[in-house]
C-alpha positions as CSV (number, residue, x, y, z in Angstrom):
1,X,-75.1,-145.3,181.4
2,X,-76.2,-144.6,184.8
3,X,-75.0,-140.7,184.4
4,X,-77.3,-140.3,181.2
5,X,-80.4,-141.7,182.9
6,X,-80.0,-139.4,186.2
7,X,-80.3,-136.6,183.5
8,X,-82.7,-137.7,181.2
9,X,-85.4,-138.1,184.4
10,X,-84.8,-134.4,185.2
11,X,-85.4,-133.7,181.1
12,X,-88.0,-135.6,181.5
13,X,-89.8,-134.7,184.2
14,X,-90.3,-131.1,182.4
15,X,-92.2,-132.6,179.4
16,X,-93.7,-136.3,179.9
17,X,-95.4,-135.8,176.8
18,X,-92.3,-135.6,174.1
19,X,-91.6,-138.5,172.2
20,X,-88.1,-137.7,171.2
21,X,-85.6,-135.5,173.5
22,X,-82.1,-134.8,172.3
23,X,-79.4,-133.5,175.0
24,X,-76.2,-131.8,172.8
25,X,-73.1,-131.5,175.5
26,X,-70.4,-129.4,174.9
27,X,-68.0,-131.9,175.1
28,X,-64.4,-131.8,173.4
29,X,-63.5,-133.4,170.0
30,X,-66.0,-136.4,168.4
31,X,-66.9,-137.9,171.4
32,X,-71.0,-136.7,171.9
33,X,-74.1,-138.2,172.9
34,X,-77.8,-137.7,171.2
35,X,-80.2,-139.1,173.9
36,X,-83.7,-140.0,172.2
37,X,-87.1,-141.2,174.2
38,X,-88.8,-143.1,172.3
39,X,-91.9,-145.9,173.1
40,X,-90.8,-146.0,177.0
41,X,-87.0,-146.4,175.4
42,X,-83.9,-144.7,176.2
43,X,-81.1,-145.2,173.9
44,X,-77.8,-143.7,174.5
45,X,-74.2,-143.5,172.2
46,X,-71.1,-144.2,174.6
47,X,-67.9,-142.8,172.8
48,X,-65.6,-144.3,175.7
49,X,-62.9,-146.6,174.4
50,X,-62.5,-149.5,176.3
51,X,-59.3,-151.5,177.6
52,X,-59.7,-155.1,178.5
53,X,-57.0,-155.7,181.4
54,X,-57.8,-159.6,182.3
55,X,-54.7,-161.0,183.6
56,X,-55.9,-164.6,181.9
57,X,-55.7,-163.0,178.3
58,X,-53.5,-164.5,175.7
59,X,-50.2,-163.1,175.0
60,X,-50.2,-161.1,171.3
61,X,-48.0,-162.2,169.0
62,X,-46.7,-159.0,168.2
63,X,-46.1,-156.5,170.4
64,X,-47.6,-153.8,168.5
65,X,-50.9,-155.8,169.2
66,X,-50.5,-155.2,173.0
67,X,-53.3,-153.4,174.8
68,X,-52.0,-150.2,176.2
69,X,-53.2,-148.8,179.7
70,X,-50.5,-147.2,180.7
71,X,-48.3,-144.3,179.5
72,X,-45.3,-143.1,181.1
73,X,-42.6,-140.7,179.4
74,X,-39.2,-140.4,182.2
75,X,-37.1,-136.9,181.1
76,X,-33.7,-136.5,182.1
77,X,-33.0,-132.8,181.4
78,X,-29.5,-131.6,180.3
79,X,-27.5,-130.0,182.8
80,X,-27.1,-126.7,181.4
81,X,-31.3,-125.7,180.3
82,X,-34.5,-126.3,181.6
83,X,-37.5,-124.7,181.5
84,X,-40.1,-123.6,183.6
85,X,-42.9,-123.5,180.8
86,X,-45.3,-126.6,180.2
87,X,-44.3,-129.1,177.1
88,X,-47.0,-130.6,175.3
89,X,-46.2,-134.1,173.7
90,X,-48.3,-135.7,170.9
91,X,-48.3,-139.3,170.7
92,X,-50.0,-139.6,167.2
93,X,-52.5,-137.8,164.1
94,X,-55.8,-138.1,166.2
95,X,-55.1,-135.5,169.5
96,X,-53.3,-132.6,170.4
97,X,-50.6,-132.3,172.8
98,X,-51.2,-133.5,176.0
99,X,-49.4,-131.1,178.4
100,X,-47.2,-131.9,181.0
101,X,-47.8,-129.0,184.0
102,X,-47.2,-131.0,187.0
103,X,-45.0,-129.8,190.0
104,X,-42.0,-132.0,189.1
105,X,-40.6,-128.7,187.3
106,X,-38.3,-129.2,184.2
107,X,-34.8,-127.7,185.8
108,X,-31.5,-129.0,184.6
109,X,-30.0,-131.7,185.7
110,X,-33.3,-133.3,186.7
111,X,-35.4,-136.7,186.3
112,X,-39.2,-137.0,185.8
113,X,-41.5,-139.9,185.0
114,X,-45.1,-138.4,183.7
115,X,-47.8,-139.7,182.8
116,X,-49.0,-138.9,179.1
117,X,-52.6,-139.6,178.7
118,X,-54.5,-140.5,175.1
119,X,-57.6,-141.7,175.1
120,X,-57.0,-143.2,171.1
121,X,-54.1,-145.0,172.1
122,X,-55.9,-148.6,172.6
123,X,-53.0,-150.6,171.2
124,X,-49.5,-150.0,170.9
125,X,-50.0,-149.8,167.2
126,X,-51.5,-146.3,167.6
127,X,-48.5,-145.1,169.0
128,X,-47.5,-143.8,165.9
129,X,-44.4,-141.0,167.2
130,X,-43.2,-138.8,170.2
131,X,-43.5,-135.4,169.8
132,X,-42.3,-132.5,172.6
133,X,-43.3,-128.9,172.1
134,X,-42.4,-125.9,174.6
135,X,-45.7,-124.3,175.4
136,X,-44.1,-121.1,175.7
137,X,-40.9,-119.5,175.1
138,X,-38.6,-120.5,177.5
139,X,-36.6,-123.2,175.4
140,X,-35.4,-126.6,176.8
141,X,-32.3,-129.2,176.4
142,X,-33.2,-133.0,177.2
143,X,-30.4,-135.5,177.7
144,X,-32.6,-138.8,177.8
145,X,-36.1,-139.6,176.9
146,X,-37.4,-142.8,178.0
147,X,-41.2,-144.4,177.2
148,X,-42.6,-146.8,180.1
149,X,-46.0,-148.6,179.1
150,X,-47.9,-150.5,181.1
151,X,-46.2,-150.2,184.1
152,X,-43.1,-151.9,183.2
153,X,-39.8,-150.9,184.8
154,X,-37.9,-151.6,181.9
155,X,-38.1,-149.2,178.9
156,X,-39.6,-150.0,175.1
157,X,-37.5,-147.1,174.2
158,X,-34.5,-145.2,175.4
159,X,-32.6,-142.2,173.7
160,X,-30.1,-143.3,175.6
161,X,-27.8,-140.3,174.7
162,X,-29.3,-137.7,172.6
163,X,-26.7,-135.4,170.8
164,X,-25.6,-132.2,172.1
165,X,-26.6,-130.6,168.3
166,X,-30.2,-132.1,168.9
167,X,-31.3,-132.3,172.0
168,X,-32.6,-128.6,172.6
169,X,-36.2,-127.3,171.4
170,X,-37.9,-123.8,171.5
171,X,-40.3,-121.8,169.4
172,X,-38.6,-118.5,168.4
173,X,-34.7,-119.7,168.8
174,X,-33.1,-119.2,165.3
175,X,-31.5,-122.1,164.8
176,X,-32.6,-124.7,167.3
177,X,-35.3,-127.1,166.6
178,X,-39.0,-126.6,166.9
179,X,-39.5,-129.9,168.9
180,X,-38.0,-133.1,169.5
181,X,-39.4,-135.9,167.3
182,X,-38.7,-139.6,167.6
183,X,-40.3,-141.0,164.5
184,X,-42.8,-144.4,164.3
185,X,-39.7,-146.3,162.8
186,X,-36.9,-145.2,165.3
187,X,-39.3,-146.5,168.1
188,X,-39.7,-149.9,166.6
189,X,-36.3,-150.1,165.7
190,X,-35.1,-150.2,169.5
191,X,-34.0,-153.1,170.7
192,X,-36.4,-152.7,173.5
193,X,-39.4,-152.9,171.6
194,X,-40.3,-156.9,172.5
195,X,-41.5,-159.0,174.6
196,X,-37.8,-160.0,176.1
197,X,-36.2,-160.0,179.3
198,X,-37.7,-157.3,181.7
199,X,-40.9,-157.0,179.5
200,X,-41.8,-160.6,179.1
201,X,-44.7,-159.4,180.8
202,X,-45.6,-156.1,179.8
203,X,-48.5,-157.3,177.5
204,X,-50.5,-158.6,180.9
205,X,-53.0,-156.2,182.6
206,X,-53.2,-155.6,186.3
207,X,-56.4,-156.0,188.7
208,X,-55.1,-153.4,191.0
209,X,-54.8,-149.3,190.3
210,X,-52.9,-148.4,192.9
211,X,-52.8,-145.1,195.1
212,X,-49.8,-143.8,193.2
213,X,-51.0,-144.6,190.0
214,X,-54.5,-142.8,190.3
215,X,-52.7,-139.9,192.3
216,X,-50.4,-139.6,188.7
217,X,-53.0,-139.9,186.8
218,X,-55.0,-137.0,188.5
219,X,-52.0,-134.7,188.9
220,X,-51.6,-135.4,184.8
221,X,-55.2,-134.7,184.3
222,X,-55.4,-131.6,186.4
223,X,-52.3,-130.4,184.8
224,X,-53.1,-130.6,181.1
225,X,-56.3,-128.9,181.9
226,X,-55.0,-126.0,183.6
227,X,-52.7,-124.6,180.9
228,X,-55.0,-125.8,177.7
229,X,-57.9,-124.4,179.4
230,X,-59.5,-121.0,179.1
231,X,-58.8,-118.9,180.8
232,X,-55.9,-120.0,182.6
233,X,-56.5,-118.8,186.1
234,X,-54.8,-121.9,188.0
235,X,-51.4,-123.0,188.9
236,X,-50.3,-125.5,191.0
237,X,-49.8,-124.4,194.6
238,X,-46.1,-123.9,195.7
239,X,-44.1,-123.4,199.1
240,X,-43.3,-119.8,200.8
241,X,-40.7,-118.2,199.7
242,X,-39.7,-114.4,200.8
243,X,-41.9,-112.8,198.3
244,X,-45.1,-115.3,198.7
245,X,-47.1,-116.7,200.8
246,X,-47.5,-120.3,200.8
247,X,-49.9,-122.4,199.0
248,X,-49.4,-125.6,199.0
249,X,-50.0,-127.8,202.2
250,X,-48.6,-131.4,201.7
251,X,-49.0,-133.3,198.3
252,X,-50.3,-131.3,195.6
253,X,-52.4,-134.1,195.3
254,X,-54.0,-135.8,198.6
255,X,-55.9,-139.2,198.7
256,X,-57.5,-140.9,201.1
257,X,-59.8,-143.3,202.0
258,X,-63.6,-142.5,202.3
259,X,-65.5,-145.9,202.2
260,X,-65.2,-149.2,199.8
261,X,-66.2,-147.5,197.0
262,X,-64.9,-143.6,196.9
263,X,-61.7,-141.8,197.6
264,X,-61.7,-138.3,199.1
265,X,-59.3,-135.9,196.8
266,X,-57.9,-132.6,198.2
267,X,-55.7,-130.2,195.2
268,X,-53.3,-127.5,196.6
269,X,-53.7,-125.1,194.0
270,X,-53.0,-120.7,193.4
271,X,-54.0,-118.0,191.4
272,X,-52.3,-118.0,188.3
273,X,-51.7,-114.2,187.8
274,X,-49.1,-111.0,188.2
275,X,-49.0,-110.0,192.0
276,X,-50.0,-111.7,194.7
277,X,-50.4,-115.6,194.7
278,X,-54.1,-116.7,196.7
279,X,-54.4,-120.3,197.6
280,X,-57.3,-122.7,196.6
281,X,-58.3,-125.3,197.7
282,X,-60.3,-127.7,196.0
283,X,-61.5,-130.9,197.8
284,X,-64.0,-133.8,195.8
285,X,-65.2,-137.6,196.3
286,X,-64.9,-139.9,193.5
287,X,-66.9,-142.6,193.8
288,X,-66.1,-145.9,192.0
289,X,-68.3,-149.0,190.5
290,X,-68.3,-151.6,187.7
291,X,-71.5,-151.0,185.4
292,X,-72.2,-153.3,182.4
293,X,-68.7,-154.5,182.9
294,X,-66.8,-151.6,182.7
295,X,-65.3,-149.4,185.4
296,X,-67.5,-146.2,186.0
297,X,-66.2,-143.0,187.9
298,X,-68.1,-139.9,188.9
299,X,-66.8,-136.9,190.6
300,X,-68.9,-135.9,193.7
301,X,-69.2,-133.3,196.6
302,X,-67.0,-130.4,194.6
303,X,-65.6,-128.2,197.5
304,X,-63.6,-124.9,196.5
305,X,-61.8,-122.5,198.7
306,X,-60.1,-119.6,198.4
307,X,-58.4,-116.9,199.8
308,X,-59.6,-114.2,197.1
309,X,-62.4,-112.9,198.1
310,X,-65.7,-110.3,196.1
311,X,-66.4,-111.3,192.2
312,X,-62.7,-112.8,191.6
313,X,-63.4,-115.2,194.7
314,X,-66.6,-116.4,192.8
315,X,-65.3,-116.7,189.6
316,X,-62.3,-118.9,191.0
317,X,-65.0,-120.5,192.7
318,X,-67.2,-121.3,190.0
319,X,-64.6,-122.6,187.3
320,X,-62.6,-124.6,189.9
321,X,-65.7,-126.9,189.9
322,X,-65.9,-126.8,185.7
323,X,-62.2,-128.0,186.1
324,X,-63.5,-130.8,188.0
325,X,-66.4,-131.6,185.5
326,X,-63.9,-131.4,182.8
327,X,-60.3,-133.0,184.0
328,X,-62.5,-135.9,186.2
329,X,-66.0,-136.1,184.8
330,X,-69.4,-135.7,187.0
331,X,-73.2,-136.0,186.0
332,X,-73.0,-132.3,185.3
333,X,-70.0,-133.0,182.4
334,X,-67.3,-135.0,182.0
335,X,-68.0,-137.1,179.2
336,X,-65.2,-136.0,176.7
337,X,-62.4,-138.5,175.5
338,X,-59.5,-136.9,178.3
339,X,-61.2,-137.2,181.3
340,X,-60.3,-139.7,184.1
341,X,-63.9,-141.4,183.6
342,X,-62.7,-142.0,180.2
343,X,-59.2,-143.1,180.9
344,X,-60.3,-145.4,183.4
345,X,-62.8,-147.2,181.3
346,X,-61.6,-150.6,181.9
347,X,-63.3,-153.7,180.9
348,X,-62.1,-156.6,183.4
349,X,-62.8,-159.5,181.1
350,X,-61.6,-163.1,181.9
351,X,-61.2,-164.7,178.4
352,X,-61.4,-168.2,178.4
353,X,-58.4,-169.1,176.0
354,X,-60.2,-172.0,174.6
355,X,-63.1,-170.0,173.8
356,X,-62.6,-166.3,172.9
357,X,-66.3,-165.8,173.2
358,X,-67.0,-166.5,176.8
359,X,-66.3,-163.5,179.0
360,X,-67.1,-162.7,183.1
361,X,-67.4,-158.7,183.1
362,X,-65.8,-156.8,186.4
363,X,-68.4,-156.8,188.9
364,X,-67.3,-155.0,191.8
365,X,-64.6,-152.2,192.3
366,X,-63.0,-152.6,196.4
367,X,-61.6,-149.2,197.4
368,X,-59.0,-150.1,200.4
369,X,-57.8,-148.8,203.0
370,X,-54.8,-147.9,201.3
371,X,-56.2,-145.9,198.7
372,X,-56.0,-148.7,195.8
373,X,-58.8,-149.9,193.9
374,X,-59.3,-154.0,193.4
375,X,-60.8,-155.2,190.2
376,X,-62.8,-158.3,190.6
């Protein structure tokens, strides 16, 4: 709420005599905001979608009534074809593919957990299918395909073995499969899908995002926005090799501590183009509070550097900080359904179980010294 008031004092401030002022952001899909000033009054429509993660809630009776916060798919690629194009996966009717570009490449023979991030998916319930697509034309084989929610380490669902006749996927393959589907029925139908064993718990929140967590969720943000934005002039950073230089200088994504309430991020990222690869580095704060009960986030401080220099140099310049605004959301942009500040919108209610009415909000986010936020 915060975000929109900053920018309606700057609109503001150009006219004091205007009744009604509407701000129209270019924001993706329905999610939009119409800002009116009216009698001294500033009203504003909040599209985020809200995730209550009390520990104290009551367990669902059916698991398909489970709130979901977490996302993670695990691929075991065959041992005979990966690819090195980005997948997309759809998780149901309301978004399109969320692509997985991270630096845990798809080669044979490996094993990835990613996280897959859909701002509709409030409930397990709206997980309605899994569905892979090969952005690109480089086809791949998967052996296993496992689905983690809620930070579980025990799987809802597991391929287990997928078939040698149905396990590969490409776009212009005669004969091979467009994608890999697992439908809304074979999900449910796994004996995973409960509340047993492993996942008795699975249903109950946590008060604590951890480094790694927020470090997967960034990389997965980054990613997606890198190949489904336009244009596409980013790529992960990678080591030397004897025809490049090198680009990436630890961690694609670094985090580190900056004071009890932001994080200081650092992105190894290069030039995506034929020729020679230039490095960039892009470096932002992201500053973290509980408003009206629900977590905020704001990118801060945007810091870009690169090794190209003249008008290519600016331009790199100027729409690394737009992929900021878009992938983690400042009070320039940043207010579309798949950004970090939406994903994180969290509501840290303590329900009273005898009264379903009676709620504390989150009051305070505690950045450690660790990198991990605390919910209280």
């Amino acid at each position: 709420m915060k975000l929109f008031l900053l920018m309606m004092i700057s609109v503001l401030s150009i006219n004091t005599n205007a009744q009604k002022t509407t701000v129209v952001d270019h924001r993706d899909g329905k999610d939009s905001t119409k800002i009116t000033f009216a009698n001294n009054k500033v009203s504003v429509d909040d599209h985020r979608i809200l995730r209550n993660m009390s520990p104290s809630l009551v367990k669902p009776a059916y698991i398909d009534d489970m709130i979901v916060y977490r996302i993670q798919l695990q691929i075991t690629v065959s041992d005979h074809n990966g690819t090195d194009d980005p997948i997309s996966v759809r998780l149901n009717e309301r978004t399109e593919g969320f692509h997985i570009a991270t630096p845990n490449s798809l080669q044979p023979g490996s094993k990835n957990k990613y996280d897959i991030l859909n701002p509709f998916i409030n409930k397990l319930r709206d997980l309605q299918f899994i569905k892979l697509n090969v952005d690109g034309s480089d086809g791949l084989c998967i052996s296993k395909l496992e689905l983690f929610i809620n930070n579980c380490n025990s799987p809802i669902y597991s391929s287990e073995n997928i078939p040698e006749n149905k396990n590969c996927f490409d776009n212009d393959s005669p004969g091979t499969y467009e994608n890999l589907y697992i439908s809304y029925y074979d999900l449910r139908k796994h004996p995973n899908w409960n509340f047993a064993g492993a996942r008795e718990d699975i249903w109950r929140p946590s008060t604590k995002i951890t480094k790694e967590w927020l470090s997967s969720l960034i990389e997965a943000e980054i990613g997606n926005h890198i190949v489904s934005g336009y244009p596409r002039l980013f790529k992960w950073g990678t080591p030397a090799n004897p025809l490049k230089r090198n680009t990436l200088f630890g961690q694609v994504v670094d985090i580190e501590y900056g004071n009890n309430h932001t994080l200081k991020v650092d992105l190894d990222l290069e030039t995506n183009s034929v020729g020679p690869k230039f490095g960039i580095a892009i470096g932002f704060q992201i500053n973290f509070r509980c408003e009206s009960g629900v977590i905020q986030i704001e990118g801060q401080s945007i810091k870009v550097i690169t090794e190209l220099g003249g008008s290519a140099g600016d331009t790199i310049r100027s729409e690394g900080s737009t992929l900021i605004d878009r992938a983690i959301g400042t009070k320039v942009r940043g207010m579309g359904p798949l950004t970090l500040r939406n994903i994180l919108a969290f509501k840290i209610d303590n329900l009273n179980p005898n009264n379903q009415i009676y709620s504390i909000s989150c009051k305070k986010i505690i950045v450690t010294k660790e990198g991990d936020l605390v919910l209280q």
